[in-house]
N, C-alpha and C positions, 0 to 999 in steps of 0.2 A: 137428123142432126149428124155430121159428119163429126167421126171418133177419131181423132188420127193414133196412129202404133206406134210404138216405140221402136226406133230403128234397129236397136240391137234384138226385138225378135224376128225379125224375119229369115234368120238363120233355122230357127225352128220352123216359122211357120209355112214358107213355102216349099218343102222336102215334104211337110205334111198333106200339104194341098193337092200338089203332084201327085203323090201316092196313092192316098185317099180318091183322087179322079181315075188314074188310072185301073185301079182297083175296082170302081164300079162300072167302067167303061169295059171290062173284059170280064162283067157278072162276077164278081167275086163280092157279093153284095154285103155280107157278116161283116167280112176283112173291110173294108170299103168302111161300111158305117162306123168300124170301128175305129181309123184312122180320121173319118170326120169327126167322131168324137174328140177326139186329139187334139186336130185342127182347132176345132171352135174353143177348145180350153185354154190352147195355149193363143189363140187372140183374143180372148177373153183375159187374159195375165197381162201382158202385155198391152193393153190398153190405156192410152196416156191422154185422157179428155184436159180441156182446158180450165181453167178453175176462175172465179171471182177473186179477189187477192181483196180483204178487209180493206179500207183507207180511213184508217185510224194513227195516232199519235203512239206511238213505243207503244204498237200491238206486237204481239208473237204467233206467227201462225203456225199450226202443226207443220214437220218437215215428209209427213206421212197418214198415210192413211191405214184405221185400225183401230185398235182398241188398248186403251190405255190401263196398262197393267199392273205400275209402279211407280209411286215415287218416294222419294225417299231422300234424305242427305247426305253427301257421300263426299269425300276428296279424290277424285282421278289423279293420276299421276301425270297426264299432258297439260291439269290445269294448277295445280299444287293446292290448291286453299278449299273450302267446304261449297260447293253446288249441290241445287236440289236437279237430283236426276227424274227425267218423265221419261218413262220408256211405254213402248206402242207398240204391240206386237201384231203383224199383219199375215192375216191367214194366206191362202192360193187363189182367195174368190178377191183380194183386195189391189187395188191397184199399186202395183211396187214401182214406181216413180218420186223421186224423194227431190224435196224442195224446201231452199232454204229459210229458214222462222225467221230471221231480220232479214236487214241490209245490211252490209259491211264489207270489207274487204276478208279475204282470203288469209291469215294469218299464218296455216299452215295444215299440212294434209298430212296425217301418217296412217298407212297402213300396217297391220299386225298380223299377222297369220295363226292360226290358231283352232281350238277342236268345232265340232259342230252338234251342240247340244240343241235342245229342245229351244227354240228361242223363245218360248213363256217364259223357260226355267231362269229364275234370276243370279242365276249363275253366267249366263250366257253374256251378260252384260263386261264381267270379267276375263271370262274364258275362249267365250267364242272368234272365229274369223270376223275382225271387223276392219272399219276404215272410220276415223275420228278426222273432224274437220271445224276447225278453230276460226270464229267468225269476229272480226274485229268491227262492234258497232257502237260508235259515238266513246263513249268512257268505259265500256265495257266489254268481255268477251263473252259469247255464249259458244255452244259444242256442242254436233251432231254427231251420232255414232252411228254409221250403217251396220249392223250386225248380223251376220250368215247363220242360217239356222239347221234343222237338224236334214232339212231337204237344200236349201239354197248350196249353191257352191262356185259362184259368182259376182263378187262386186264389181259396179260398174260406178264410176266416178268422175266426172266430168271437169270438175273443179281442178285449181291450180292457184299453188303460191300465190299471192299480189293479184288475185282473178278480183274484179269488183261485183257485186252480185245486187241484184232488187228483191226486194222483198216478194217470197214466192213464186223465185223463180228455178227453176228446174235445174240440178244440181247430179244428179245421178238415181244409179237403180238398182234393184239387188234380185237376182231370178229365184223364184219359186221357194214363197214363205220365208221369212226373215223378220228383224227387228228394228225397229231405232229410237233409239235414245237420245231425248234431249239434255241436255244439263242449262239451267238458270242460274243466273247470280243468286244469292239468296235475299239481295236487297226486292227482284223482279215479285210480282203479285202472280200467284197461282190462277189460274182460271176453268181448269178443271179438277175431276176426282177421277180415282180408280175406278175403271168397270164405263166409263166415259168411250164415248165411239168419235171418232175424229176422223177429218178430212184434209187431207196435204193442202195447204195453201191457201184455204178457205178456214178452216176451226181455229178459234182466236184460242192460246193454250195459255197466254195471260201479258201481264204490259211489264213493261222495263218502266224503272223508276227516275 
């Protein structure tokens, strides 16, 4: 089955290829295996397979894949009033490809700049480098947070003001270990718990009401 990569690794991964070939091609075989170790990690990271996308009625699909760490009540300051936040924190072995839980239009992107904690730690939700992204669907808004963690140091974001998006469709990416955070209305039904394993654009995370 054909995997396709996300374009933005190939900046990594063919330097590695090259290297790692030339390396065993002139017996330097330690160096060599070890730069193909590299190799296969970092296509391994970057790997962006195709997903099933639910076709259900005001489902919510995860924007990520991982493990669900946190949820909790909370007011953000881009949304002003109380959402339940579900954060999902994604180790190096998980695919960092983020997509978005409804449909709706584009509302608004804003980027923050900011430290690089542990992204389990639930502080990172506040603290960390992130990119928040405001999804206008039907009567309501939900919020995705890309969040850079204590290795990431790249957000990749595809989305734009007035952009219209389908449900689980591919939105941006964040390199090497990060978080994301969704926020629901609090009218929306939960459909998972903490310690829950999710899959971007396939794991139903609960319905809008």
């Amino acid at each position: 089955m054909h995997i396709p990569i996300a374009k933005q690794g190939y900046i990594f991964i063919l330097p590695l290829a090259v290297i790692a070939a030339g390396l065993i091609c002139t017996k330097y075989y330690y160096a060599g295996a070890l730069f193909g170790g590299l190799f296969l990690f970092v296509l391994n990271f970057f790997r962006d397979p195709e997903r099933t996308v639910p076709n259900e009625p005001n489902v919510v699909v995860s924007p990520g894949d991982g493990k669900v760490v946190e949820i909790v009540r909370e007011t953000d300051p881009l949304l002003g009033v109380p959402y339940n936040r579900i954060s999902i924190f994604l180790n190096v072995f998980n695919v960092h490809v983020q997509r978005v839980p409804v449909a709706g239009k584009i509302e608004k992107v804003k980027y923050n700049p900011g430290k690089f904690l542990n992204a389990a730690n639930h502080k990172a939700s506040m603290d960390n480098e992130q990119n928040a992204l405001i999804i206008q669907t039907g009567e309501h808004k939900v919020m995705v947070k890309q969040i850079a963690g204590l290795i990431a140091r790249r957000i990749v974001c595809w989305a734009k003001e007035g952009d219209s998006y389908e449900l689980g469709q591919r939105f941006g990416l964040i390199r090497f270990g990060s978080r994301v955070d969704l926020f629901l209305p609090e009218t929306a039904k939960i459909n998972v718990v903490c310690g829950d394993i999710v899959t971007g654009g396939t794991s139903i995370m609960g319905y809008m009401k």
